[in-house]
Structure formats: C-alpha cells, structure tokens
C-alpha positions in Angstrom: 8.2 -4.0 -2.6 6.9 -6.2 -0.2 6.4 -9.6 -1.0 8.0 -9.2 -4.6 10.7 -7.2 -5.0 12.0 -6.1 -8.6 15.0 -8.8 -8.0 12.9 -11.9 -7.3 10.6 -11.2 -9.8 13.5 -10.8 -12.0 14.3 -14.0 -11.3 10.8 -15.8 -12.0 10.4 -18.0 -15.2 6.8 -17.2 -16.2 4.9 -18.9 -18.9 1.7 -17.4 -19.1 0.7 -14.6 -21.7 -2.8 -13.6 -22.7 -4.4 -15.4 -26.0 -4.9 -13.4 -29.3 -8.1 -12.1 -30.8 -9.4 -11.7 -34.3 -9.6 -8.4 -35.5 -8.5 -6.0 -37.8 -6.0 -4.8 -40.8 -2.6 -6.1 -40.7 -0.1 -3.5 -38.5 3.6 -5.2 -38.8 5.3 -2.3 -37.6 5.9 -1.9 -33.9 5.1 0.7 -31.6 7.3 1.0 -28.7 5.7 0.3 -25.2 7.3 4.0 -24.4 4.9 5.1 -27.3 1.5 3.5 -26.8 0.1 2.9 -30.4 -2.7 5.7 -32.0 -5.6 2.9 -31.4 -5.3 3.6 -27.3 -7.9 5.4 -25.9 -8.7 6.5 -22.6 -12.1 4.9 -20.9 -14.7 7.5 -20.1 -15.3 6.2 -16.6 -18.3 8.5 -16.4 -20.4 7.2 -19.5 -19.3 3.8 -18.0 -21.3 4.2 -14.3 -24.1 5.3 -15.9 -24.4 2.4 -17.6 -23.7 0.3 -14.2 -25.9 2.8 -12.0 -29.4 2.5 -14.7 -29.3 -1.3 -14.6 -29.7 -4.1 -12.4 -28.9 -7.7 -13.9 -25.0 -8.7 -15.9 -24.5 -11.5 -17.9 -20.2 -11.8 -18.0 -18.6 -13.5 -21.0 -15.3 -14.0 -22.4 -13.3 -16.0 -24.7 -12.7 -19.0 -25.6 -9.6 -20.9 -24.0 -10.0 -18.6 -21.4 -6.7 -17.7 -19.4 -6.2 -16.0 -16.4 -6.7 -12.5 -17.6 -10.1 -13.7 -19.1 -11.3 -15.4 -16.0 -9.6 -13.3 -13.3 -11.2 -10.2 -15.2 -15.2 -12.3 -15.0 -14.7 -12.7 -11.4 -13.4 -9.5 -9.9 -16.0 -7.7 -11.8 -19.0 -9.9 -10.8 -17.4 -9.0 -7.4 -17.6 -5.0 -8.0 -20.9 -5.2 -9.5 -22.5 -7.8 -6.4 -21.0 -5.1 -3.8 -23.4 -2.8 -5.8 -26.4 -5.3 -4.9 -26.6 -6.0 -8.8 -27.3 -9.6 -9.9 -24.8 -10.9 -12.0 -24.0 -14.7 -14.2 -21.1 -15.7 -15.9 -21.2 -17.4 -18.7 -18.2 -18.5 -20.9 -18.2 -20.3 -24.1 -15.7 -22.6 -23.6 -15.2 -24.5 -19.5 -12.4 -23.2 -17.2 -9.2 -25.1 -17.6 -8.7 -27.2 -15.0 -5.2 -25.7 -14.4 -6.9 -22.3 -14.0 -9.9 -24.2 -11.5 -8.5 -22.1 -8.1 -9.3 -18.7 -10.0 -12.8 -19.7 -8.9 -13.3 -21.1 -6.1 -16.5 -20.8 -5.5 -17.5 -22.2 -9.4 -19.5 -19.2 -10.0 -18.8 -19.5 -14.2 -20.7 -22.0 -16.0 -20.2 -23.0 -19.4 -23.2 -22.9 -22.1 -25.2 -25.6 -23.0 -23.2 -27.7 -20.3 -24.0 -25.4 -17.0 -26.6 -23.6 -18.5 -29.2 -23.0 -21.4 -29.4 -20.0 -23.5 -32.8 -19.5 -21.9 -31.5 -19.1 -19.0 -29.6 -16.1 -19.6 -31.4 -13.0 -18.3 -29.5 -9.9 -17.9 -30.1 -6.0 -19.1 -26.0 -5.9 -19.8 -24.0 -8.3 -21.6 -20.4 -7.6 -21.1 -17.8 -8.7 -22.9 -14.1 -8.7 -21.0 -11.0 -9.8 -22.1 -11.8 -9.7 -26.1 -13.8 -7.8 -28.9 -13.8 -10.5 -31.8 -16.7 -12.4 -32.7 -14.2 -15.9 -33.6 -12.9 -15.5 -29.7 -16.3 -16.0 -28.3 -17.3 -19.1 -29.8 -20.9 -20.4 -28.6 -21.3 -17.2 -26.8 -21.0 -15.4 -30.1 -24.7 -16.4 -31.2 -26.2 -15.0 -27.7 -24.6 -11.8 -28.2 -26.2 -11.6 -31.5 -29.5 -12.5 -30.7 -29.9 -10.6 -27.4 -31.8 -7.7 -26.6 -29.6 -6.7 -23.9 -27.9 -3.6 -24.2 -24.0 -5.0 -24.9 -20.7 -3.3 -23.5 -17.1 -4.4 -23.9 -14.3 -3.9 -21.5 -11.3 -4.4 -22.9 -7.1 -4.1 -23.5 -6.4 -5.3 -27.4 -5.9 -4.0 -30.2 -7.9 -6.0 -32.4 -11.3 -5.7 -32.5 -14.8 -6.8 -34.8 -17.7 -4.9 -34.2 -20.0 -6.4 -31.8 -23.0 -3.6 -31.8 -21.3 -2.8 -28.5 -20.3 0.4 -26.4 -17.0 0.0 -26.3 -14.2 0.6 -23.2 -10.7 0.0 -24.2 -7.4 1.0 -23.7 -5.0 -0.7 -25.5 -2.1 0.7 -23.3 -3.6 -1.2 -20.1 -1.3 -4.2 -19.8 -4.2 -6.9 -18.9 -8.5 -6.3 -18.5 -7.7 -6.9 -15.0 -6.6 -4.0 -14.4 -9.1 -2.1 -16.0 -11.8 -4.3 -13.8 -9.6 -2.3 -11.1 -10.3 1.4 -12.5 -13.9 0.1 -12.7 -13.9 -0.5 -9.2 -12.2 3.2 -8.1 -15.3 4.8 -10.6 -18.1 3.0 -9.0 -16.3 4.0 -5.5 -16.4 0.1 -4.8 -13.1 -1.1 -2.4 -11.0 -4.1 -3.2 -11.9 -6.9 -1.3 -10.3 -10.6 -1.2 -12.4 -12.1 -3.5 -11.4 -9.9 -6.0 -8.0 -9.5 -5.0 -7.0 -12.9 -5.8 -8.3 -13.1 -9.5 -7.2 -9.7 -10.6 -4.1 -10.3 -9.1 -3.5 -13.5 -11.3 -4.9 -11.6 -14.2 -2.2 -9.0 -14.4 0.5 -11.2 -13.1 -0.1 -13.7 -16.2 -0.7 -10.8 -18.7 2.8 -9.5 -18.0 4.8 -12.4 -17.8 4.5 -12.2 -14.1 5.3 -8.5 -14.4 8.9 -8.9 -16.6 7.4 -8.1 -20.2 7.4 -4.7 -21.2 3.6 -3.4 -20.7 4.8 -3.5 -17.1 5.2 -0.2 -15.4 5.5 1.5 -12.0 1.5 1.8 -12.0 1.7 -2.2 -12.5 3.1 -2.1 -9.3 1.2 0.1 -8.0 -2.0 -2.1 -9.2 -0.4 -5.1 -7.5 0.5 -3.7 -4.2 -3.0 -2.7 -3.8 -4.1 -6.0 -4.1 -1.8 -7.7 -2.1 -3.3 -4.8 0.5 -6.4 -6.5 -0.3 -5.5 -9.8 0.4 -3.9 -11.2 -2.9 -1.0 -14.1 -1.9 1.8 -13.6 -4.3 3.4 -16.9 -3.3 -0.5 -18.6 -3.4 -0.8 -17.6 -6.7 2.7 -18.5 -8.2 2.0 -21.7 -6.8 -1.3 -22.5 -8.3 0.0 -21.6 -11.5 3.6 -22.9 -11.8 4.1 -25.8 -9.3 0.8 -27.9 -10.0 2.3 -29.3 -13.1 1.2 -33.2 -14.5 3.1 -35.7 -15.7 1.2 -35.7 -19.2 2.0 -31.9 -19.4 5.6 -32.5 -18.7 5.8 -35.4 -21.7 3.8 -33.5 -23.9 6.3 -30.2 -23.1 9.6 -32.5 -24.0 8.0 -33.8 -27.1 7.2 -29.9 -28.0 10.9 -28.5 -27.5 12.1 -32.2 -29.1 10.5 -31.1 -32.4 11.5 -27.2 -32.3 13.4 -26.2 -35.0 15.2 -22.5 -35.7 15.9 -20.7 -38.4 17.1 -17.1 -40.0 20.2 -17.6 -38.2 18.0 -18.6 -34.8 15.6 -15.7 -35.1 12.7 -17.5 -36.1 11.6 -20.6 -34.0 8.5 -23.1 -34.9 7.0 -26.5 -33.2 4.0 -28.3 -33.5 1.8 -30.5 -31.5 -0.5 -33.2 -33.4 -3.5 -34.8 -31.7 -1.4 -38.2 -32.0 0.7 -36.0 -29.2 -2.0 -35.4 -26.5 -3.1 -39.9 -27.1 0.4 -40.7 -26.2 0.9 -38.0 -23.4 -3.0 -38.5 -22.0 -2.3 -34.5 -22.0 -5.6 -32.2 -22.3 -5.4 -29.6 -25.1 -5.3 -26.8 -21.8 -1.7 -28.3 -21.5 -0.8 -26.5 -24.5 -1.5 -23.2 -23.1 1.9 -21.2 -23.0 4.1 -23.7 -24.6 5.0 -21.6 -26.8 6.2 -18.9 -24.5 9.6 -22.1 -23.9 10.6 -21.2 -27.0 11.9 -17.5 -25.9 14.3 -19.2 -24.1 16.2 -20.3 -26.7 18.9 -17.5 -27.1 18.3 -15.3 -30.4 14.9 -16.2 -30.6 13.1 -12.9 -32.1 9.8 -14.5 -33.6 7.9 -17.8 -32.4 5.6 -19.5 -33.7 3.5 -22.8 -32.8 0.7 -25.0 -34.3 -1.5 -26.6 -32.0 -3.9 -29.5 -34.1 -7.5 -29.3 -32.4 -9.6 -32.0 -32.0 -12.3 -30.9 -34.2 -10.0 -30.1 -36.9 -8.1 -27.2 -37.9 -4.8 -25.6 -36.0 -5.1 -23.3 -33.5 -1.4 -21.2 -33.9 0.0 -19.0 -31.3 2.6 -16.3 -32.5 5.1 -14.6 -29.9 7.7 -11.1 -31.0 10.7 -9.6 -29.8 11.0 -8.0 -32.9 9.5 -5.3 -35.5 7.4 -7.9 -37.0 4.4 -7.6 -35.0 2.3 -10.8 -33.4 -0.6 -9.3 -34.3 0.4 -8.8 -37.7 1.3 -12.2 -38.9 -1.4 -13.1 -36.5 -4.2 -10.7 -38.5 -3.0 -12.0 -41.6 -4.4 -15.2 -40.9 -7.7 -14.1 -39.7 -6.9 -13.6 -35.8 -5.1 -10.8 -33.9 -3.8 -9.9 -30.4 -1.1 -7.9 -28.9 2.1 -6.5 -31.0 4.0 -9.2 -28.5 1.9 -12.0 -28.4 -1.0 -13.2 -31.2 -3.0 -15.8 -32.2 -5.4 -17.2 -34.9 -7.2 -20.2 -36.2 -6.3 -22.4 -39.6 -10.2 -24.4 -40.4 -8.5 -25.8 -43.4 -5.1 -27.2 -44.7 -3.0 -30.0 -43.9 -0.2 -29.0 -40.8 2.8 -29.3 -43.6 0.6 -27.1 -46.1 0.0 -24.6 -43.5 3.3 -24.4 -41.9 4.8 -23.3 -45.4 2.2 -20.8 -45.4 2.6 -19.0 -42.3 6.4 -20.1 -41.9 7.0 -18.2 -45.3 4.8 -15.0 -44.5 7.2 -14.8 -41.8 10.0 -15.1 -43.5 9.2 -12.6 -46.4 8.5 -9.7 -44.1 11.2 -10.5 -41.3 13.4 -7.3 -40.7 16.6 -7.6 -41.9 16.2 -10.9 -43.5 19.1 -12.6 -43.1 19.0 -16.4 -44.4 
C-alpha cells in the first residue's frame, strides 16, 4: 500500500466528514454499505462528454461551508476540463475556509459579490458538484435560477431538490471526488498533480480518511492512482490535522465540556453559542467536524450538534452508527445528507426550544429505545 498501509490508516484519528444537503422525504431505515440504497444510479459517462465535447466555457459551484470534498471536487475538475482547452470560473457562494486555503493554491475560486459580480459570470455550463439542494447553495442559488446556461450536476448524495438540471449521481460513490476521477478516465484526460492533490483530499475527508464504511478496495484503488499522480499523503494529513489554532482548541474543550449523553450513552448532543466563538476569537469554520469528537465517546450510536450562526438561526450537524438514519432526522428538519452523516438549518426557535425538538424526534424513533 505504499505510503498508507491498511494498519496506519487504521490508526489515524480523522475528523473530517462531508456536510449534509437538503432534500427529500424522510428515509430512517438504513441500507447497508454492502447493499447500496435503490436511489444509486450509475452515471452515463457517454451523455456526460457530450455535454463537455459541444461546449466551451464552465462556470463551477458548490455549497455553502464548503469542505474538502466540495472544493477538492471544483478544482480537479476545472483541471480536467482546462487540459481540454475549455475556459472555466469557480464561483462558490460562501469563501474557502481558511483551514481549507492549501486545497487551492493558486486562489482560482472566488466568492460572489466579494471576488466577483453576477455579471461577470459567463459560461454555457453551470455545474453543480458536491450538492443538489437549492438551501446548500446559498447566493449561488439565485444565479442558477436565473441563468440561461444549460445546468448539470455531478454528484454523490442522496438528497436532492430539483434544480432544472441534468443530473449525474451515484449515491454509492463515497465522495464527488471521485466521480471528478471517472470524469477524467471518460474524457481520456490523465491525472496530473494539480488535480491529484485536491481529489486526493476530497476522498480522504469524505471517508474519514478512508476508515468509514463507503470505503472500499476501489477507494484504494482511486487513492493509489493519485498518489501515482503526485498526491502527498503525509502533505495532506498535515494540512488538515496539524495546523490547528489556539481559538479552535478552546472552542473544542468548551464543546466536549458541555456534551451530554443519553439513552444509556447512545445518543450524544452539544452546542456552541455565538457567546462561544467572542470568548475563543474562534471563526465559525472552527466548528467544522466538531461533532465527529463526539464518536469517540464509547456507545455513542447517534450525535447530534447545534451550531448558533451569526445571522441567526442554528446550523445542526447529525452523525449515525445506528438504524436511525442522519439523513432522516436530518430531512425531517428540512436538510438531508448521507445515512451516516446529515445536516440542516433551524431559521427560527430559541436553542433550548429547538433542542427539545430535534433531541425528542430522536428519541421517539431510536431503535430499541431504551431510557
């Protein structure tokens, strides 16, 4: 294996999951990773070229709070499509994190309204990666409506709106990253190092740095391919989970401080007010993955945490190990994701208010409730 062998990836705490979308009916039962659920479907790779081959200029998008899967996914592809001599822009709703800054080095993604106007935005294809829910794209959301451009989506989740889109999922793929790979092999592009790197990063996080259970022999297969191309396991590892701040650190104690358990230790909750971030000088990108700490705890089946934004509102973030789905309790509340991992977005309600809400959801349709 190379540079990561089975054991020492084993052996590597890692904190980063992809963030839910909005999308559709609740689905609390789970569907074993063995058994991918009914909604996969397999690209047509064909359809797909054509679509790349008959047009010259791509506007890239994502969404909002991007993560590595989300960013990583923007610039391998803007890669794949510029070895094709296309002209390509990326344009995200929301900045890059500045945790997340060494996925692009060479600051090719502006942000809109701050990097660039709407005006600005000229492209044939507007292509959506990483999500297919209107909430998840934020600012981005009103360009996709009002554009002309013909719109396709690229793309691993479940949940989904519908975006007047041609749509390219597969639901089984464990992060868009790896789909941006498949693109690659239909368009006949090879892997390079500037998209080594970013797709790299994209899968890694997506699976937990390849521990969770979407991961399969073809995960590794994916990775080796772009360590091939020039992809630095350690580099990477590095960037993401030895770059740490003080104010993160502080604002991670407070976090596990506050956790409580219940249902015999199954289910877990925390919160984080924006009181927390003023006495921590954290950013709100600190928050990202705090909630995967609470998996540690021993027991823990289903986590939940509720982030208070600074516009109002609480952005919650849902993790399973259990038959309750994410994405269920996620979709309940207006937002989706993966069976695993979910989020979703509370505009109204104080954090006590909405904690009973979501904390007794939870509670009335755990599995074997046990008290």
């Amino acid at each position: 294996m190379g540079h990561f062998g089975i054991a020492a990836l084993m052996q590597i705490r890692a904190r980063v999951f992809a963030f839910a979308k909005e999308g559709a009916s609740p689905d609390l039962n789970y569907t074993s990773p063995a058994q991918p659920s009914k909604r996969t479907n397999m690209i047509d790779w064909h359809r797909f070229k054509n679509l790349i081959t008959e047009h010259q200029s791509f506007c890239l998008t994502s969404h909002v709070r991007p993560d590595c899967d989300a960013l990583g996914s923007e610039i391998g592809m803007a890669h794949v499509l510029e070895s094709l001599g296309k002209n390509v822009q990326i344009v995200n709703g929301d900045a890059t994190p500045p945790n997340l800054s060494f996925i692009d080095p060479e600051n090719r993604i502006q942000t809109l309204h701050d990097d660039i106007s709407a005006d600005d935005i000229d492209a044939e294809i507007m292509m959506v990666l990483d999500t297919s829910a209107w909430a998840q794209l934020g600012p981005m959301s009103d360009i996709l409506k009002q554009t002309n451009a013909t719109k396709i989506i690229l793309d691993h989740h479940v949940s989904e709106d519908d975006l007047g889109a041609e749509s390219f999922k597969n639901t089984s793929a464990e992060a868009t990253g790896r789909l941006v790979i498949e693109a690659a092999d239909a368009l006949g592009v090879e892997l390079t190092s500037g998209m080594a790197m970013p797709l790299f990063a994209a899968i890694a996080t997506d699976t937990g740095w390849y521990r969770f259970p979407s991961s399969g022999s073809h995960t590794y297969q994916f990775a080796a391919r772009l360590i091939e191309a020039g992809a630095s396991p350690a580099a990477i590892y590095s960037e993401l989970y030895e770059q740490e701040t003080l104010a993160r650190v502080r604002l991670r104690g407070m976090v596990l401080a506050r956790t409580t358990t219940e249902m015999n230790g199954r289910l877990v909750s925390t919160y984080i007010t924006q009181n927390d971030f003023k006495e921590t000088a954290a950013l709100p990108s600190d928050t990202e993955n705090l909630i995967n700490l609470t998996l540690e705890i021993s027991g823990t089946q289903f986590a939940v945490i509720f982030v208070e934004q600074p516009t109002g509102g609480y952005k919650l973030s849902f993790r399973s190990r259990c038959d309750l789905t994410a994405s269920g309790v996620a979709e309940r509340f207006n937002g989706g994701g993966h069976k695993a991992a979910a989020g979703a977005f509370l505009a109204e309600g104080s954090l006590e208010e909405n904690m009973n809400a979501v904390l007794g959801f939870i509670r009335d349709h755990f599995p074997n409730q046990a008290t």
